[in-house]
N, C-alpha and C positions, 0 to 999 in steps of 0.2 A: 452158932447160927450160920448158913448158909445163905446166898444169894444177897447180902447186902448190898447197896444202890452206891455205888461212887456219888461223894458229896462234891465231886472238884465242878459245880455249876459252872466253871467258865468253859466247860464243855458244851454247854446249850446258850445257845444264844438266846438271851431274853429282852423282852419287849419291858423296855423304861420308860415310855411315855402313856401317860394316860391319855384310854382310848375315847373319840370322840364321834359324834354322829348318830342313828336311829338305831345300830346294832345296840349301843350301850345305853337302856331305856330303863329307868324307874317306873315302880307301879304306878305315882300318879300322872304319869304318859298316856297309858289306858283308860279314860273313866267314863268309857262303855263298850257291851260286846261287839257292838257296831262296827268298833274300829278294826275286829280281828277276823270277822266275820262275813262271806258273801256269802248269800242264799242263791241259792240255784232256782231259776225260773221253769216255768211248763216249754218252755221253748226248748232251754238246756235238757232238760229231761226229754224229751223226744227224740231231741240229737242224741245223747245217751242209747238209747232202746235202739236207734236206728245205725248207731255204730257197734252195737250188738249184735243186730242181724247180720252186719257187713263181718264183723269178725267170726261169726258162727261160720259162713260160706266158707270162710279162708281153711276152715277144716284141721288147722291148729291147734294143738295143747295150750291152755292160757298162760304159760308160761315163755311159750313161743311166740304172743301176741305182740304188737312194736305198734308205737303210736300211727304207724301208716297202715296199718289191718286195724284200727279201732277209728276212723277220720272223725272230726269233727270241726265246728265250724266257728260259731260265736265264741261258743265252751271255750275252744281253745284260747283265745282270746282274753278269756276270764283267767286261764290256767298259764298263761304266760303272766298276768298280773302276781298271779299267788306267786310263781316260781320268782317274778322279780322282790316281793315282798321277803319273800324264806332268804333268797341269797343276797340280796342288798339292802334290805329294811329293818326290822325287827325280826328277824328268824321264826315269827309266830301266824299263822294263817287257817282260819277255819271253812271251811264249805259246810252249808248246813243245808237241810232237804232233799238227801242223794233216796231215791228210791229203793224202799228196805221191807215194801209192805208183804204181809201175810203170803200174799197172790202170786207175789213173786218167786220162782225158782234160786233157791240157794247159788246153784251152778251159776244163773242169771247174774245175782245180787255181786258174787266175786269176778265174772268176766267185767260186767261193766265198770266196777271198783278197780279191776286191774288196768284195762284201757283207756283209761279217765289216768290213773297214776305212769303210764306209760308216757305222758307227754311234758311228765315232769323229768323223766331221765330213766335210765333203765334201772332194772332193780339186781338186789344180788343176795344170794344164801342167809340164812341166818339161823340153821342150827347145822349139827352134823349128818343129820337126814338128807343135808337140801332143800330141805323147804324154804318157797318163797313168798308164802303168804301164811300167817299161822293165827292161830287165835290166842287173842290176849283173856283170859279167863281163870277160873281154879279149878287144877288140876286133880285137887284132890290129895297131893302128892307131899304135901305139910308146905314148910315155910322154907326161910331161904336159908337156915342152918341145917338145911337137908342139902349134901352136897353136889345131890344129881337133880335140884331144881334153879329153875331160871326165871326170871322177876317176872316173862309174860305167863306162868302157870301158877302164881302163887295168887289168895286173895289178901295175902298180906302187904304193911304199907311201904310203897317201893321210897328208900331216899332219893335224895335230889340225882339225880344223872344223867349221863346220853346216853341212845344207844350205840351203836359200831358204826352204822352209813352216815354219810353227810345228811338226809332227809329221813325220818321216819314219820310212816303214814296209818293212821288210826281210823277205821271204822265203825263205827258206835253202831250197833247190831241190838243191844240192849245195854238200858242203865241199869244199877243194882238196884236194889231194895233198899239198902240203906249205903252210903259212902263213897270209894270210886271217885273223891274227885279228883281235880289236877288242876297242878301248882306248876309256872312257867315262872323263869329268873333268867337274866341276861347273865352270861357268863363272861362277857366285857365288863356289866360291871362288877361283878365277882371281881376280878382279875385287878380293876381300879381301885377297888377298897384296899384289897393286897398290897396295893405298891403306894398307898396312901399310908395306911397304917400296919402293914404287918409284911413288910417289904423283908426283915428278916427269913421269912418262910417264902418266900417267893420260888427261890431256886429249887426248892421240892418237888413244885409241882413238875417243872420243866425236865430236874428227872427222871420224874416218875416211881410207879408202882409195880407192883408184883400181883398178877390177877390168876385165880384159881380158873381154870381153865372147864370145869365144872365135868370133869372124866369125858369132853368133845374132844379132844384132843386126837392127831394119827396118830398110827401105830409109830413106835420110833421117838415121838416127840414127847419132852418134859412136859410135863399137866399143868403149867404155869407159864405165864409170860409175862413183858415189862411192858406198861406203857405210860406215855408222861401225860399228865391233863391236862397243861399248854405248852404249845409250839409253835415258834416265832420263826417265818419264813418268806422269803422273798416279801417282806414289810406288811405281811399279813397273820393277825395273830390269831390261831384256832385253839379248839379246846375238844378233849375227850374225856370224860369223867365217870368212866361206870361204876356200876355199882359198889357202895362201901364193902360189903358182905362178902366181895368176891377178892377184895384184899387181905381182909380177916382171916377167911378160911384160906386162902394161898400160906399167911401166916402161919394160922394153923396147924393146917394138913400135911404142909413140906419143908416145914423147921427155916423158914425164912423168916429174914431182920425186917422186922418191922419196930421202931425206935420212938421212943416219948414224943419227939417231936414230930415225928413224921403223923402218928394218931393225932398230934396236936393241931398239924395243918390240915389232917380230914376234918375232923373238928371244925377246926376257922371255915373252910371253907362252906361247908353245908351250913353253919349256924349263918353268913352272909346270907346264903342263897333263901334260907328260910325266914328273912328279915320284913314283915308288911311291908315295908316300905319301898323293897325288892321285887317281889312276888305278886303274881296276878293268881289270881284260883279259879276257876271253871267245873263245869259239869259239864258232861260231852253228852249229848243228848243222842237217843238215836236220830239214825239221819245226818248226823254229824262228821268229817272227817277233821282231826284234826292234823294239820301237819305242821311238825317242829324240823327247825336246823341244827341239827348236832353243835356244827360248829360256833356257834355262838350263843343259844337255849340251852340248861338245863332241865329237867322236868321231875317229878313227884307225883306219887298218886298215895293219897289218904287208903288202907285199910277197905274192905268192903264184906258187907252179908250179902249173900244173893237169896232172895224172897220166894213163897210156895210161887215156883215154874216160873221166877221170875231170875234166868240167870244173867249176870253181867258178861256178854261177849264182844270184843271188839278185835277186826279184822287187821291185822298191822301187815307194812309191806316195808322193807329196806330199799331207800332209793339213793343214788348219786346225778345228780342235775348234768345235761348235757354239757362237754365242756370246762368240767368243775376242775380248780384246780389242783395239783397230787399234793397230800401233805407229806412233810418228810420222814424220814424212816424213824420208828420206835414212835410213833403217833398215831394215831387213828389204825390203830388192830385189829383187822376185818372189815375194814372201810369195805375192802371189795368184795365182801363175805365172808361167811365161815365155810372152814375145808371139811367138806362129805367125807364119811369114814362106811366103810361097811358095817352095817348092824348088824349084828348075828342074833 
């Protein structure tokens, strides 16, 4: 085997104190959607449409659009609330009744989605297209033992993970027919159980993994890369934890060590995160955005059917919060995107 993880952990600094505060929250913290949820008023909705107009004038591509071509006023106000919520609270924030109806223009539904998310921080790449807004849906394309798909095109059931950016943002455009839901776990207290009871495996995560790179990769560069699922830095502990599947097949594919133990700490950790007593479960209704903190949420979504005309699509966008702070190297792998390649 090739590509084996140095075990010498006193390479990585790790976090030995259990973390304390609204990051590291049990499910019975939550015991209503109330708490996770602002609904957007007809007021907010007008400011909406009319920071649509303003940004249609500006004659910009929506990807060139910045919170000062999209103004807004209360709203923002509410959106500074969510952004304090995602980066100092519980990492968990939903907005529900974003205008998604029939009447409205596609183009409409994603400018104002864009410039509503513009004033949480700017966004950045996420596949090797470039794309900066993509649809979470099935592709069609089979499941994730297909090594040219990625968890937002499968209708298969995603395990607990984050994605790349500090903030990822979901638009509920349609629920399925049957399934689709989504399960949120604080990955503080992940991390607590760890050093309560299974402190032995601790240092794994800190070194990290080996991720299949899923054929995104530039010309030149190896189809795999390492990164650790927590990192202890300047007294702040964050976390990145993609998907299981993409270690398996890095395994797989490129004859790299993957070790009893090391399965054993995927294991531990996903069976915490998927613990009731851990876990909140939702359904994202249309009209819904939901937005999670990489850095301290994990997430999951249940298996889905999509019904006659009835498909599940939701709009996701990669965000990092103004001013957020840099994690350190071999952590967070595309925090600032993923690298464009030419597609032939």
């Amino acid at each position: 085997m090739k590509g084996m993880i140095d075990m010498d952990t006193d390479s990585y600094p790790l976090c030995t104190d259990l973390i304390t505060g609204p990051a590291a929250w049990k499910s019975s913290d939550f015991t209503d959607p109330a708490q996770w949820t602002t609904p957007l008023t007809s007021d907010d909705i007008g400011e909406l449409f009319a920071a649509l107009e303003h940004a249609r004038q500006t004659g910009k591509e929506l990807g060139s659009i910045t919170r000062e071509d999209f103004p807004l006023d209360q709203l923002a106000q509410k959106l500074k609330a969510v952004s304090h919520e995602l980066t100092s609270q519980s990492g968990l924030a939903v907005l529900s009744g974003f205008p998604i109806g029939s009447d409205i223009p596609r183009a409409d539904i994603e400018l104002m989605y864009w410039g509503l998310c513009a004033h949480l921080g700017p966004a950045v790449t996420q596949n090797a297209r470039g794309e900066i807004m993509v649809p979470v849906k099935n592709y069609g394309n089979g499941g994730l033992l297909n090594a040219a798909t990625r968890g937002y095109q499968t209708n298969e059931a995603l395990p607990f993970h984050t994605d790349s950016s500090d903030i990822v943002g979901l638009l509920c455009l349609q629920s399925a027919g049957e399934g689709g839901l989504s399960s949120i776990t604080s990955s503080m207290t992940i991390h607590n159980e760890l050093l309560r009871n299974h402190r032995e495996l601790l240092g794994l995560y800190y070194a990290g993994f080996y991720y299949d790179r899923r054929d995104e990769q530039l010309d030149g560069e190896v189809p795999y890369y390492r990164n650790a699922v927590f990192a202890w830095h300047e007294g702040r502990l964050t976390c990145r934890y993609y998907v299981r599947h993409f270690i398996e097949s890095a395994h797989e594919r490129f004859d790299l060590e993957l070790s009893p133990v090391e399965r054993l700490a995927l294991k531990t950790f996903e069976e915490i995160a998927d613990r009731p007593e851990n876990k909140i479960t939702m359904r994202i209704n249309p009209g819904d955005i939901q937005f999670l903190n990489n850095n301290v949420v994990v997430h999951a979504r249940t298996a889905f059917v999509d019904a006659d005309e009835i498909n599940r699509e939701l709009l996701r966008v990669w965000l990092n919060p103004f001013d957020a702070p840099t994690p350190p190297p071999g952590h967070a792998a595309f925090r600032e995107g993923m690298p464009q390649k030419q597609i032939r």
